[in-house]
C-alpha positions in Angstrom: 157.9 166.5 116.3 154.4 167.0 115.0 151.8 168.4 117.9 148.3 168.6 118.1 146.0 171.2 119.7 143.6 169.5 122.1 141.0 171.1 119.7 142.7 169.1 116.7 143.2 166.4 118.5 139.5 165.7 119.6 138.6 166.1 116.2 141.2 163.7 115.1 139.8 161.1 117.3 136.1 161.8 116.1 136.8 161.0 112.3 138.6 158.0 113.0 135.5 155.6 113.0 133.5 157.5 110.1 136.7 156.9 107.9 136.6 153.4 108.7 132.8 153.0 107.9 133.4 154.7 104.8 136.5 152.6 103.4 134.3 149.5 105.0 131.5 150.7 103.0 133.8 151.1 99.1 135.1 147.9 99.3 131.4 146.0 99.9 130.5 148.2 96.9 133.3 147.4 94.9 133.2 143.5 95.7 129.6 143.5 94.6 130.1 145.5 91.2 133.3 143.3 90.7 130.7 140.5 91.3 127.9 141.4 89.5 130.4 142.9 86.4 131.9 138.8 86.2 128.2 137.8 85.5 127.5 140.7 82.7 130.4 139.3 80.9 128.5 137.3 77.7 131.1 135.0 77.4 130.8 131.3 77.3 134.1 130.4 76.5 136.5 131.3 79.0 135.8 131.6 83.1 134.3 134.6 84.3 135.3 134.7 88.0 138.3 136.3 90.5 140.6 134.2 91.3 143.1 134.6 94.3 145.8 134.0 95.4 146.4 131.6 92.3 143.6 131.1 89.2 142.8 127.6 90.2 143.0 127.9 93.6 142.1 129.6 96.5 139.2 131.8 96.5 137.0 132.6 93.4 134.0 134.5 92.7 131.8 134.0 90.1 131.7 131.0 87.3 134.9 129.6 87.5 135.2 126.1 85.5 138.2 124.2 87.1 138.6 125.6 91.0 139.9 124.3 94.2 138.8 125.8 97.6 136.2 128.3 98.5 134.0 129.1 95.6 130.8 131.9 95.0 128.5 132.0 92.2 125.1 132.9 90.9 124.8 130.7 88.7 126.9 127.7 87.5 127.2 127.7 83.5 129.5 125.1 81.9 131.4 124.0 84.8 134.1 121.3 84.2 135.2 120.3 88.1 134.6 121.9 91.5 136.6 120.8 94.9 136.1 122.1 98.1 133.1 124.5 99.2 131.2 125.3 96.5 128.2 128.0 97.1 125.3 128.6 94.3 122.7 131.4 94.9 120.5 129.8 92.3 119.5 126.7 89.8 122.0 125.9 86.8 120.7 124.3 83.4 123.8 124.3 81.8 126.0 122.6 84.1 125.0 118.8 83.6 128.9 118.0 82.8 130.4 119.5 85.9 131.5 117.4 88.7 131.3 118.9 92.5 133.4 117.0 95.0 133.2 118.7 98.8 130.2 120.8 99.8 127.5 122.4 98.0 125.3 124.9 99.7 123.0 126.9 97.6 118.9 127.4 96.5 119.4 124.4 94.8 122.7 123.3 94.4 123.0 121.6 90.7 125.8 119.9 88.4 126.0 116.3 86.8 127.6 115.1 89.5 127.4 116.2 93.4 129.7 114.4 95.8 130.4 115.2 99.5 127.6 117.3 101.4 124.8 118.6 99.9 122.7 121.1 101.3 119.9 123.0 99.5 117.0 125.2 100.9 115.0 123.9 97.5 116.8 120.8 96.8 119.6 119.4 95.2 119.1 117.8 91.4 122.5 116.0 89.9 122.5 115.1 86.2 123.9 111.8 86.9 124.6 111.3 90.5 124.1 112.4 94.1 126.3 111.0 96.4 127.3 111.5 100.1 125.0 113.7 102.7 121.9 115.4 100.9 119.6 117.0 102.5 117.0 119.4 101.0 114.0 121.4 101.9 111.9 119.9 99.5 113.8 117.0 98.0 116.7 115.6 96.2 116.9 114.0 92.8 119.7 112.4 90.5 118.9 111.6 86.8 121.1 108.3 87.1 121.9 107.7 90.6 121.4 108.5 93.9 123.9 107.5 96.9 124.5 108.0 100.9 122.3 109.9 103.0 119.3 111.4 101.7 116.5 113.5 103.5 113.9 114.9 101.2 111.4 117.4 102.8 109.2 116.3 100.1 110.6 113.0 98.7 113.7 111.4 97.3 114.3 109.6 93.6 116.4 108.9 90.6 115.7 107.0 87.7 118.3 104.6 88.6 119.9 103.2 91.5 119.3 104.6 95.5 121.2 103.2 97.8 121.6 104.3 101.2 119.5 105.7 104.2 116.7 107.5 102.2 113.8 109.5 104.1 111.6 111.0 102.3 108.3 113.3 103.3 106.5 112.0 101.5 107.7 109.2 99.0 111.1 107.6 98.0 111.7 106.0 94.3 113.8 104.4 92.3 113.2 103.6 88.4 115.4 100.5 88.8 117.2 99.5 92.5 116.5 100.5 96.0 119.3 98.8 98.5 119.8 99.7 102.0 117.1 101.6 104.2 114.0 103.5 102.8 111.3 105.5 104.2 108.5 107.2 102.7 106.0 109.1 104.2 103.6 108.1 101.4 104.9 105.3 100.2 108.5 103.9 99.2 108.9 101.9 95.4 110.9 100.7 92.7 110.7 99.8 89.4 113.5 97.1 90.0 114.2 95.1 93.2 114.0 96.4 96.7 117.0 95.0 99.3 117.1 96.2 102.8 114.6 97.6 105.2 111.4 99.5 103.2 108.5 101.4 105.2 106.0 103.1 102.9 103.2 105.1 105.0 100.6 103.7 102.4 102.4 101.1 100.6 106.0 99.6 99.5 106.1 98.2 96.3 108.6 96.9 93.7 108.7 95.9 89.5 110.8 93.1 90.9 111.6 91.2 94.0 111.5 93.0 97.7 114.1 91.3 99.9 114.8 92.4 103.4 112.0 93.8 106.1 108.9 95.8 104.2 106.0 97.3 106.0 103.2 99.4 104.2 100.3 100.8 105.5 97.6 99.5 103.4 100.1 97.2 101.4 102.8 95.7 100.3 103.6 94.4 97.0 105.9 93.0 94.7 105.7 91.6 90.6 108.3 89.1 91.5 109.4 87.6 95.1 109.0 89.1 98.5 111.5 87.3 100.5 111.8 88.4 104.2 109.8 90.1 106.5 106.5 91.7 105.1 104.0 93.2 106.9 101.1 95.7 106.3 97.6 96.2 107.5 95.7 95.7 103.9 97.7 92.9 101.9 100.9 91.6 101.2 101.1 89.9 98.0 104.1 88.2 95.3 103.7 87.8 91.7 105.9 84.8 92.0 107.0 83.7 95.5 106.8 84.8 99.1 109.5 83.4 101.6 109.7 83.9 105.1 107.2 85.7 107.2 104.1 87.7 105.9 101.2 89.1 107.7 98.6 91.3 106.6 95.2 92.3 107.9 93.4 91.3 105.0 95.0 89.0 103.7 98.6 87.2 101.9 98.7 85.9 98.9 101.2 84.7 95.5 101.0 83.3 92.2 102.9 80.6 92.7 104.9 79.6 96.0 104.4 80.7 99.9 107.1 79.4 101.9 107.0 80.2 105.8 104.5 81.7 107.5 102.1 83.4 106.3 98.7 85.1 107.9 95.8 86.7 106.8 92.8 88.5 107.9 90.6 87.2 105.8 92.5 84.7 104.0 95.8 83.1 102.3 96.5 81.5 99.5 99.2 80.8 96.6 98.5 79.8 93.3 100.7 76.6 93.1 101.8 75.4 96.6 101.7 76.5 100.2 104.9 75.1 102.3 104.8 76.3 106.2 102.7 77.3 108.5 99.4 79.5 106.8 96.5 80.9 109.1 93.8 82.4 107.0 90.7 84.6 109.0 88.2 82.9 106.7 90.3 80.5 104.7 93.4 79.0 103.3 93.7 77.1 100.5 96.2 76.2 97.3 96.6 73.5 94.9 99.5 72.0 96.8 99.9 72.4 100.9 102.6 71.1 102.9 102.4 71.9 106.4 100.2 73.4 109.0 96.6 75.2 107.5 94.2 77.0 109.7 91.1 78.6 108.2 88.9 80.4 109.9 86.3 79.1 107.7 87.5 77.0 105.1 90.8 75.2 104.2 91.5 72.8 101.4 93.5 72.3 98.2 94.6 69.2 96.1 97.7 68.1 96.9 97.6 68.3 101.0 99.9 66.9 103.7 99.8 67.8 106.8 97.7 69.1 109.4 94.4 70.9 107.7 92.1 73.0 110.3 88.7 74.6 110.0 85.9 75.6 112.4 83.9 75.0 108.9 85.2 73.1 105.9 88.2 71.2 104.8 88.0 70.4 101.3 89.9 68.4 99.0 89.1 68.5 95.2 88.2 66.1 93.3 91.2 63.4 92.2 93.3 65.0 95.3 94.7 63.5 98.2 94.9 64.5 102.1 97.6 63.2 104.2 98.0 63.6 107.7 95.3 65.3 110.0 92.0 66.7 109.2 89.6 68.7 111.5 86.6 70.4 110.7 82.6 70.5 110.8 83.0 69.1 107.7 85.5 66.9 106.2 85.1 66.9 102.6 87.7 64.4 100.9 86.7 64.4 97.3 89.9 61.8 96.7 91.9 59.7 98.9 92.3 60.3 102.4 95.4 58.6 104.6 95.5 60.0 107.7 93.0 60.6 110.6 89.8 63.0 110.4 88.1 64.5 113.1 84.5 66.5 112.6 80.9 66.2 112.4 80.7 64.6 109.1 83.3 63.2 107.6 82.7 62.4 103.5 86.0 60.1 102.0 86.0 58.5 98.1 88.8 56.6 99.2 90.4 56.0 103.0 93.5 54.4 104.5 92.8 55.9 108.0 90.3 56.9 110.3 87.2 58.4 110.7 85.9 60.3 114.0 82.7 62.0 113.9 78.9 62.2 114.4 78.3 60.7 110.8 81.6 59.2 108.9 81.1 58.1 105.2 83.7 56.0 103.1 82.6 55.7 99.5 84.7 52.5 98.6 83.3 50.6 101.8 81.1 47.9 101.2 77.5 48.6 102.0 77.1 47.9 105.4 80.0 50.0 106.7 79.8 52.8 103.8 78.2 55.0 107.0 78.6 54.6 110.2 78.5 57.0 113.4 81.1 58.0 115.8 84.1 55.7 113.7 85.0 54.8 110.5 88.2 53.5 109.0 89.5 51.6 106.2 92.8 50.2 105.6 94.7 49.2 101.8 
């Protein structure tokens, strides 16, 4: 039996750790020369990575193509299919074909197609889609589309669909869809339709129709319909049609139908017909109303039926008709009017009503009743 001297065996004891250091210190050198040897390799051809226990599975370092399990790379060049934990130490531009199904960590995590988690302390950019949980420093992009949960430091976008919960820093954006829940710093936007719940810090604003709850700071805006909920502190305004409930601080307006309720600061108005309940700071008015109108000011149109308010002036143009209940300083009914006014001076072409007021004029009374105080009425 082998026996040490106390001498020998205190200095056995002693070189035990240094000899572990030093065997812990050659195999960190040799994984990083085996590492940084893969990427040296000038080949585009053929995967340059270490592969174990098995080629395609496992663990690999460096640019394996087709890999499942824990991977590490530099740099992902010409990658076919990743699944499982993927791990990039910088940006690809040659890897808009690979698909990455599980997690990507990484600078900026990059392939034509990320699903699962994304992580990246940049951002994360797919060729063609983003889908799942991304979330990067400065923001997340995807060339086609761009799926899940998003949170941009910066902002979020893809030039085609987003659907999801999307936060962005500063601005989220789609160049066709936006569906589900969107929130922009700046401002939110699509060059399609909006669906969902849209909060732009400045404005929200779509190519097409927004449907769903939008609120923008100074505005909201779409080329087509805004159906739902719309509120900002500027304007809210439809190319086409607004439906349901609008209010802006300034003012709401369309270029052809409001139907709902709709306020405005200063005013509302659509350029073909008004159906609801409209309350205008200053005025409401369009060339067909059907409801309830309060103007500030003014309120008038050519087609109304209803009830018609105005501390000022309720107009009706020339040829029109008002039907229903008028009240104003001044009752200016440039057409027929069946109904009742109320004001100071009421002016009629044409009744089949009432007249209240100071001074009440009916053009197509005969002379001695044409103008009368307090009441005036004519009946066909």
């Amino acid at each position: 039996m082998l026996k040490f001297t106390p001498y020998q065996t205190k200095l056995r004891i002693n070189y035990l750790p240094h000899f572990s250091q030093l065997k812990l210190s050659v195999m960190i050198g040799i994984f990083v020369l085996v590492f940084s040897c893969i990427h040296l390799i000038p080949s585009r051809g053929i995967s340059q990575a270490l592969n174990f226990p098995t080629p395609k599975a496992g663990i690999s370092i460096g640019n394996s193509k087709v890999f499942n399990g824990l991977r590490v790379n530099f740099r992902d060049r010409h990658v076919d299919e990743i699944n499982g934990l993927n791990i990039t130490l910088w940006q690809s531009k040659q890897n808009k074909d690979a698909q990455v199904n599980g997690i990507s960590l990484g600078v900026l995590p990059t392939a034509g197609y990320l699903r699962g988690i994304n992580l990246g302390i940049i951002g994360i950019a797919g060729d063609y889609e983003v889908r799942g949980i991304s979330l990067g420093l400065l923001g997340a992009g995807s060339g086609d589309k761009l799926c899940g949960l998003g949170i941009g430091g910066l902002g979020l976008g893809a030039s085609g669909e987003v659907r999801g919960i999307l936060i962005g820093g500063l601005g989220v954006g789609s160049g066709a869809n936006i569906t589900g829940f969107a929130l922009g710093g700046l401002g939110a936007g699509a060059g399609g339709n909006i669906t969902g719940i849209t909060i732009g810090g400045l404005g929200a604003g779509s190519g097409g129709n927004i449907t769903g709850f939008a609120f923008g700071g100074l505005g909201v805006g779409a080329s087509g319909n805004l159906n739902g909920i719309s509120l900002a502190i500027l304007g809210a305004g439809a190319g086409e049609n607004i439906s349901g409930i609008s209010l802006a601080g300034l003012g709401t307006g369309a270029g052809r139908n409001i139907t709902g309720f709709a306020f405005g600061g200063l005013g509302a108005g659509a350029g073909e017909k008004l159906s609801g309940i409209a309350i205008g700071g200053l005025g409401v008015g369009a060339p067909s109303i059907e409801g309830i109108a309060i103007g500030g000011f003014g309120s008038g149109g050519f087609e109304v039926q209803g009830v018609t308010l105005a501390l000022g002036w309720v107009r009706i143009s020339d040829g029109g008709y008002l039907k229903g209940f008028s009240a104003a300083a001044f009752n200016q009914i440039k057409g027929t009017q069946s109904g009742l006014s109320l004001g100071v001076f009421n002016y009629a072409q044409h009744l089949n009503g009432i007249q209240i007021g100071i001074i009440n004029y009916v053009k197509d009374n005969p002379a001695p009743f044409k103008i009368l105080p307090i009441i005036n009425a004519h009946f066909d």
